[in-house]
N, C-alpha and C positions, 0 to 999 in steps of 0.2 A: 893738596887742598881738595876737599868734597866740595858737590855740588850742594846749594841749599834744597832741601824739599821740606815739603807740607805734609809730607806722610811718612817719612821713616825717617825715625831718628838716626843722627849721624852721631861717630865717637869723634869727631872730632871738634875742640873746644875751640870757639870762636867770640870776639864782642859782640855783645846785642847792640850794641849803640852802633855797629859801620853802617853808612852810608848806605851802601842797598839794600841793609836788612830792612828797613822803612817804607821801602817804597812798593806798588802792588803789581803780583805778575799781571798774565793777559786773563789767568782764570778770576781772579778776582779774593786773589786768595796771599796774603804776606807771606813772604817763603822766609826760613828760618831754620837755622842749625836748630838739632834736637843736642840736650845735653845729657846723659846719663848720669847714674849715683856716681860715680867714680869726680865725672867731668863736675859734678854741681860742687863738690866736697873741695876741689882744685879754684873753681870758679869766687867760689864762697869763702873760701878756707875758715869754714869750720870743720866739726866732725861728722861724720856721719849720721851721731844721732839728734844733732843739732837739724843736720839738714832735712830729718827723717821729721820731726818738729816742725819745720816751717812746710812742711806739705801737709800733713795732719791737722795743721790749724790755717791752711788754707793761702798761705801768703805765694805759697806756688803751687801748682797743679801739673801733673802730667799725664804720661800715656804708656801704657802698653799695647800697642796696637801691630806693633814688627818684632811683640815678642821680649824685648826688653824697655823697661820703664826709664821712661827720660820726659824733656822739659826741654819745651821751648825755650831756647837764648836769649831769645828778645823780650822776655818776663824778667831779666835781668839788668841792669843797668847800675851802672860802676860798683861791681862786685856786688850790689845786695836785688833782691827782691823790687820789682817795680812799686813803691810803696800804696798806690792806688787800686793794683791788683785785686787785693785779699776782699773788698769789699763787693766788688764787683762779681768776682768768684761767689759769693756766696747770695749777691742776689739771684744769680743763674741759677746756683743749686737748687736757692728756697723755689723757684719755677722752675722746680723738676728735671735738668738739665742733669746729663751725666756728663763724667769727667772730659770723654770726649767730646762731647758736645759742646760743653763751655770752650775749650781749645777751639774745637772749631769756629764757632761763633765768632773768638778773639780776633782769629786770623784772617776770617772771611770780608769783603770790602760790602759795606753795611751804604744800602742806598741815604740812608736819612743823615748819617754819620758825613758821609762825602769821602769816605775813606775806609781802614778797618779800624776796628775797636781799638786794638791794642795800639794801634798808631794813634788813635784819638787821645789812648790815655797816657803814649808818651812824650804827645803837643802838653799836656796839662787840662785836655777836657775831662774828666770825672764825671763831672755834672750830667755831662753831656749822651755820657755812654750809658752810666744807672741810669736815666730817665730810660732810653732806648731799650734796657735789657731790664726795665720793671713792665714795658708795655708786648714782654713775650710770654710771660705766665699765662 
C-alpha cells in the first residue's frame, strides 16, 4: 500500500470515499491517491476515450506535475465523477486558474469554507464553494 500525497501521483488505485481520504493533514492540505490513465479506465470502467472525454469537458481534471497525468481519487465517488465538480472546475478556469491550480485550490483547507473545497463539495455544499471560488477572479 502507498502512502497518500498531495503531490505525486500514485499507481496505485484506491476509494476516494475511505475514511481518511476526507479528513485534513497538519499542512492544510486533503492528501489523496493520484489515479493515472490506466487506474481512471479501471476505476471508471469505461474506455479510454470515454475517459479522455470526461477530462476534456471538465467533469475531472488532473496533473502532470511528477511527469505522468493523473487525477486525484477523491474527485471520484462510487465509480463516477464527483458530479458537482465539473461546475466548479470551470468557474476557476473562467478566473484564470490553471489545471493546477484549481487541484490545488480543491485540496487546500479554505478558511471561509472551514474545511477543503473538495470536502465541502463531498458534504453536498456546492453552493457554498462556487460562491467562495467566484470571489477569487
Amino acid at each position: 500500500m502507498s502512502v497518500p500525497s498531495e503531490n505525486q501521483p500514485s499507481e496505485s488505485l484506491q476509494s476516494a470515499t475511505a475514511g481518511s481520504e476526507n479528513s485534513v493533514n497538519a499542512s492544510g492540505v486533503t492528501p489523496t491517491e493520484w489515479l493515472t490513465m490506466p487506474d481512471l479506465v479501471h476505476a471508471l470502467d469505461e474506455s479510454l476515450g470515454r475517459v479522455r472525454r470526461l477530462i476534456d469537458e471538465h467533469y475531472l481534471i488532473g496533473s502532470r506535475r511528477s511527469g505522468v497525468f493523473a487525477v486525484p481519487s477523491i474527485f471520484l465517488v462510487d465509480g463516477q465523477p464527483l458530479s458537482s465538480l465539473r461546475g466548479t472546475i470551470i468557474v476557476l478556469q473562467d478566473s484564470g486558474f490553471t489545471d493546477d491550480e484549481v487541484i490545488d485550490w480543491l485540496l487546500a483547507d479554505d478558511e471561509e469554507l472551514g474545511r477543503s473545497p473538495i470536502a465541502a463539495l463531498l458534504a453536498g455544499h456546492k453552493s457554498a464553494v462556487r460562491r467562495v471560488a467566484r470571489t477569487l477572479a
